[in-house]
C-alpha positions in Angstrom: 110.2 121.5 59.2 109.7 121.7 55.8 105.3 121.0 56.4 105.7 124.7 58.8 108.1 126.7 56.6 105.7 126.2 53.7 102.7 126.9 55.2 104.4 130.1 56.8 105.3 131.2 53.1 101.7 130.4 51.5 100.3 132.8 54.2 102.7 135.3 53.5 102.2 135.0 49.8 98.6 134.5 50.0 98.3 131.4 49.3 97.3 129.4 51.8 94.3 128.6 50.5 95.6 126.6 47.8 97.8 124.6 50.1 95.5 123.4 52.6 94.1 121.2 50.2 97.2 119.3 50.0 98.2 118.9 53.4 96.2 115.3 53.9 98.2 112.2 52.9 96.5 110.3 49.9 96.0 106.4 48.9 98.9 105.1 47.7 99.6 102.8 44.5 102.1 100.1 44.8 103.5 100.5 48.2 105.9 98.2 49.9 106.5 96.5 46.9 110.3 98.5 47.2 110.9 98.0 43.5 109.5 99.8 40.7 108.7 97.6 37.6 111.5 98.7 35.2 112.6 97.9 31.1 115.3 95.5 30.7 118.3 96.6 31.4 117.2 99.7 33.6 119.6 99.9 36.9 118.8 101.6 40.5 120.7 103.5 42.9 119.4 104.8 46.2 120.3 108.4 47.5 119.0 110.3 50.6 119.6 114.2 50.4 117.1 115.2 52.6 113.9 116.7 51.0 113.4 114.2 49.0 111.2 116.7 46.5 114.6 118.2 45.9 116.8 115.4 45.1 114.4 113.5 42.4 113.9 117.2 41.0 118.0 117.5 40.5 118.1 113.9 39.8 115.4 113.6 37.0 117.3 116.6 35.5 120.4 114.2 34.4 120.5 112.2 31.1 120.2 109.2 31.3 117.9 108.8 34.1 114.6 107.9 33.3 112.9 108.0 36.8 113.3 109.4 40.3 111.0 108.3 43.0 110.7 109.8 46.5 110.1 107.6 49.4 111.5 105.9 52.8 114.4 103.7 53.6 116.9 102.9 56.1 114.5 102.5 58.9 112.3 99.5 61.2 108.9 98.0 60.4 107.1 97.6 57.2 105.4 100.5 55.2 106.4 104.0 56.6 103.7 107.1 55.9 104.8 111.0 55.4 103.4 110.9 59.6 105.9 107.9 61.0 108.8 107.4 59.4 111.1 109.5 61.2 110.2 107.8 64.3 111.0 104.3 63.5 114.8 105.7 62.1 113.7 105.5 58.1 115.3 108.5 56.2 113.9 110.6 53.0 115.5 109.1 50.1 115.0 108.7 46.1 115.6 105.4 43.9 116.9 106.8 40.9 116.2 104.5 37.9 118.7 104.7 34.7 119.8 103.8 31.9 123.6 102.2 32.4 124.2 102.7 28.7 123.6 106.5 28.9 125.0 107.3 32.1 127.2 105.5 34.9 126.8 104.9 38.6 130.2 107.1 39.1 128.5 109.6 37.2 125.3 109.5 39.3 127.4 109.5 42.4 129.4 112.8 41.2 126.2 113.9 40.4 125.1 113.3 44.2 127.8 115.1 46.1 127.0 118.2 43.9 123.6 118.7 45.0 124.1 117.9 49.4 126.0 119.2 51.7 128.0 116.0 52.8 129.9 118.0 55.3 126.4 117.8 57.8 125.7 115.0 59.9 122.2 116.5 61.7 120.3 117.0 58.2 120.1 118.6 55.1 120.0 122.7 54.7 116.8 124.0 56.5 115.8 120.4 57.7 117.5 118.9 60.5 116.9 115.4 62.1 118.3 112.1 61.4 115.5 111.9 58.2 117.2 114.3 57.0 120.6 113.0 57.0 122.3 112.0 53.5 123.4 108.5 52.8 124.4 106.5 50.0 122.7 103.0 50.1 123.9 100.6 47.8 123.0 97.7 46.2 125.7 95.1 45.5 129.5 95.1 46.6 130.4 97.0 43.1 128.3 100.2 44.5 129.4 99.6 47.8 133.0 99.8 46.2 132.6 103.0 43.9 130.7 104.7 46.7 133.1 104.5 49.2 136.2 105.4 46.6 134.1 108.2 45.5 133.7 109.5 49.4 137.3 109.0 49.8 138.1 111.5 46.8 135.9 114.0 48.0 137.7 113.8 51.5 141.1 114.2 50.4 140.0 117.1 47.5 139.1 119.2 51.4 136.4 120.4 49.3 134.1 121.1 52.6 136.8 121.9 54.8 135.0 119.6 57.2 134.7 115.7 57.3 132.3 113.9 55.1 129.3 113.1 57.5 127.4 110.9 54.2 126.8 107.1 55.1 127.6 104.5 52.7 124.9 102.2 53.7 123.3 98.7 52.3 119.9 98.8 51.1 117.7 97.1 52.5 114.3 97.9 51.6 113.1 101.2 50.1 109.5 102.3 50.6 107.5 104.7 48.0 106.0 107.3 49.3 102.9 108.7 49.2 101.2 110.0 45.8 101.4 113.4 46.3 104.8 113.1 47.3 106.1 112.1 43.4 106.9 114.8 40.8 106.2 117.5 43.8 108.7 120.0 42.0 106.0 119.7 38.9 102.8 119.4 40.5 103.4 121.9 42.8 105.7 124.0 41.2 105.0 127.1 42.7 105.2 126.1 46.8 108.3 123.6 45.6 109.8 126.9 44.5 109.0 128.9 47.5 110.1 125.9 49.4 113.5 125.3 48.0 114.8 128.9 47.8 113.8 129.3 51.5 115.8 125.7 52.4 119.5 127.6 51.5 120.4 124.5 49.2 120.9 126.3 46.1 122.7 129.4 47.7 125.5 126.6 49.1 125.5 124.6 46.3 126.6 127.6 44.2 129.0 128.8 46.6 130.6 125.4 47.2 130.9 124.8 43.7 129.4 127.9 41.8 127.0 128.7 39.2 126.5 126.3 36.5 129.0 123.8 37.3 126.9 121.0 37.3 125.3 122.1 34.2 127.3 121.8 30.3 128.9 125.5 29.5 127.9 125.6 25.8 130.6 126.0 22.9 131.7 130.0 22.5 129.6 132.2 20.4 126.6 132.3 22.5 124.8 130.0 20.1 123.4 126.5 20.8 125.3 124.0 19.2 123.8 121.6 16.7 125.7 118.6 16.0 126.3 118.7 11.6 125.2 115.7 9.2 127.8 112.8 8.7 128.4 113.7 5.4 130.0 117.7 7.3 132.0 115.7 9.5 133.6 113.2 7.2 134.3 116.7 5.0 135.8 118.9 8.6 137.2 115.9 10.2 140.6 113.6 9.3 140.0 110.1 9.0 141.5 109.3 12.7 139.1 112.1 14.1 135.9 111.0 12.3 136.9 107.0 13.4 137.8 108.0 17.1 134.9 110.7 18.0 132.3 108.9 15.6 133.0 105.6 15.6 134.7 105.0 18.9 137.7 104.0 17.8 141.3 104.2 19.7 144.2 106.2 18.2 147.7 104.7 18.9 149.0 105.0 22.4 152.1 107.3 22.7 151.6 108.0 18.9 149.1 111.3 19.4 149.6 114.6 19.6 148.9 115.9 23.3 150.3 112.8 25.3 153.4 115.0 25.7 151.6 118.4 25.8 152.9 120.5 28.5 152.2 123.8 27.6 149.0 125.5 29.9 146.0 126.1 27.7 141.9 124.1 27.8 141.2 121.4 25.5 138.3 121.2 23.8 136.1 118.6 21.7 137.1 118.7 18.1 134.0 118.8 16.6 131.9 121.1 19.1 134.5 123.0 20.9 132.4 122.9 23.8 135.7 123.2 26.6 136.4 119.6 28.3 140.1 119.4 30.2 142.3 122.2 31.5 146.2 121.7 31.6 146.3 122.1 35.5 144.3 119.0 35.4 146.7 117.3 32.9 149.2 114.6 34.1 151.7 112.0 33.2 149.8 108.5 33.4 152.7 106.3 31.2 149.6 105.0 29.4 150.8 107.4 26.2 147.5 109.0 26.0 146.1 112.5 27.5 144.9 112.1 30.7 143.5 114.1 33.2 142.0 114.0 37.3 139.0 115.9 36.0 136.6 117.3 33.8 137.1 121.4 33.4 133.5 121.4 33.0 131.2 118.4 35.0 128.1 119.3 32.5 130.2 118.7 29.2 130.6 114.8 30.1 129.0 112.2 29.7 129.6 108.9 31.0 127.9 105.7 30.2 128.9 101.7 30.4 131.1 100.1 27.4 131.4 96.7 27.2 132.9 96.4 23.9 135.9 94.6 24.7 134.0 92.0 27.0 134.7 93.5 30.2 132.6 96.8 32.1 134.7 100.3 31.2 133.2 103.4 31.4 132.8 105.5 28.0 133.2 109.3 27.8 131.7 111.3 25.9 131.0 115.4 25.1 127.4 116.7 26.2 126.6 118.8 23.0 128.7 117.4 20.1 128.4 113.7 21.1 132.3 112.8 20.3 133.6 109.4 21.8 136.6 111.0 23.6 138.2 108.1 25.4 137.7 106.2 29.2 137.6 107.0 32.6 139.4 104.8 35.1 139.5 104.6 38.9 143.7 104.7 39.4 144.6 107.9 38.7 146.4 110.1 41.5 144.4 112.3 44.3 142.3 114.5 44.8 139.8 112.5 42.3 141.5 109.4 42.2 140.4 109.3 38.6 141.8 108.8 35.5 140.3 111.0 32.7 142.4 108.7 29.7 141.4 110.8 26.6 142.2 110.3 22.7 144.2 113.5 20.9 142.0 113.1 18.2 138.8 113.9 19.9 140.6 117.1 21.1 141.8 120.5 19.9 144.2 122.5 22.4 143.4 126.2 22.9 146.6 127.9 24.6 146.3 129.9 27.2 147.5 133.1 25.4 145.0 132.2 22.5 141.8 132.1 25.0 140.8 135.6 24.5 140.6 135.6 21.0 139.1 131.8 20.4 136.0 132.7 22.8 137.1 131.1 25.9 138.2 134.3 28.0 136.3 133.7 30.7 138.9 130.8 31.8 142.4 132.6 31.7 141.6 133.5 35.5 142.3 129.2 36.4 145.7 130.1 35.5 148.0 131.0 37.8 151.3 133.3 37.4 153.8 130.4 37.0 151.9 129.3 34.4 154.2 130.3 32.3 157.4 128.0 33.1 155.3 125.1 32.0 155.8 126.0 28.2 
């Protein structure tokens, strides 16, 4: 499907020419071999989307990744080409390779469902077949785990309005593809643009989720942030705010100034004020800190592995002003079934009758009109 749409659009745009000199499958480097060579400490995921051009484009796009390679999986026999992998049941997929220290597997995962339609078990946007289909294929019982809690979430939220059709599968072998196949969005940018627009997938991502929210909404004043010396923040910050957003450190539980926050209003970072948490979001965990089922805005976190304390937790962090804010956690209450467990100190809360005049209009719409008994 997607070989005949783009060679209808070259002719249409004139450029047909330059395609047809793509359209034979090259030598490969390297494949079978089903793992790339990868830096210590470098993990892998596995993710089928459909066009596989399309999901290591959005993929390589995240921080914290530091590869995405197309190729084959899921299938029978050894060493699948562009011309037979469909018929022996292998699907398109990309092994994402990352850095767990910059970014998590439950962040590459959220990542995921915001760039498929899960809701479509016969393909992906314009492609349809079974190599089209998305699945999850994981490597080891903890993905297996946090993939399937992280399809569960996104059942219960009814986000679709249809059952998730995405398989949680185990990985068996993946298969790089072909040469031409890798970096196709760069390499061919112009028929991979021509291509995607014409698939649908960025028209239903947007409406499923809308514009931008998979990207970071910058701090108000239409500037770009840049994050001030040490020396600034020592100056604007309290001790406890410099320790906790610089230094990772943990204000007292209970002891903090939004654990019993109830009015409605955003919270933002305390140092960028890029916006993080909304109070419709905000519940009571009995931990004594803030805590939240999700982000207000996706792009403006940043999750990556702590181990500080001997034991796996998963650090959160602000996009633009790089502030330690606190832990997420897997037992908080549906839809997310997450726990966004945040420090007061990394925050400042913006009311919702102050939003207009700090900058962050755009959000008094989330609010509904009982807003107003939670003060």
């Amino acid at each position: 499907m997607k070989t005949v749409l783009i060679l209808l659009l070259m002719l249409a745009a004139g450029l047909a020419a330059a395609g047809s000199a793509d359209s034979k499958p090259q030598e490969q480097l390297g494949r079978g071999a089903g793992m790339p060579e990868m830096q210590k400490n470098l993990q892998t995921a596995t993710f089928a989307g459909g066009c596989f051009w399309c999901v290591e484009s959005d993929f390589e796009k995240l921080p914290g990744v530091v590869e995405a390679i197309s190729g084959y999986t899921g299938g029978r026999g050894d060493n699948p080409t562009y011309d037979n992998y469909g018929q022996n049941g292998h699907v398109e997929a990309v092994q994402v390779v990352y850095d767990p220290a910059k970014v998590s597997y439950q962040a590459l995962l959220d990542y995921f469902w915001r760039h498929v339609d899960p809701s479509d078990p016969g393909g992906q946007f314009v492609d349809r077949g079974p190599q089209y289909r998305s699945a999850i294929f994981y490597r080891d019982a903890e993905q297996q785990r946090l993939a399937e809690a992280s399809k569960q979430a996104l059942e219960k939220s009814k986000r679709f309005g249809k059952p998730i059709a995405t398989e949680i599968l185990p990985l068996t072998k993946f298969y790089r593809a072909e040469d031409y196949h890798q970096d196709y969005y760069k390499t061919h940018a112009v028929k991979y643009r021509y291509y995607r627009w014409n698939s649908g997938r960025d028209q239903f991502l947007q409406k499923v989720w809308g514009k931008g929210e998979a990207e970071a909404a910058e701090p108000p004043g239409g500037q770009k942030y840049t994050k001030p010396s040490d020396e600034e923040l020592r100056r604007k910050l309290t001790p406890l705010q410099y320790q906790v957003t610089q230094k990772e450190g943990t204000e007292p539980a209970f002891k903090n100034e939004y654990a019993d926050n109830k009015k409605p209003g955003i919270y933002v970072d305390i140092v960028s004020g890029e916006p993080l948490f909304i109070s419709t979001d905000k519940y009571d965990s009995g931990t004594g800190w803030p805590s939240f089922t999700k982000p207000l805005e996706r792009g403006n976190i940043v999750e990556r592995e702590d181990r500080h304390l001997f034991y796996k937790r998963t650090e959160v962090r602000s996009k633009h002003g790089d502030s330690h804010l606190g832990h997420v956690f897997d037992d908080g209450p549906a839809p997310t079934g997450k726990r966004y467990c945040m420090n007061s100190a990394a925050l400042r809360f913006i009311p919702q009758e102050d939003l207009e005049k700090a900058g962050y209009g755009k959000y008094l719409k989330l609010f509904g009109p009982d807003t107003a008994a939670n003060k």
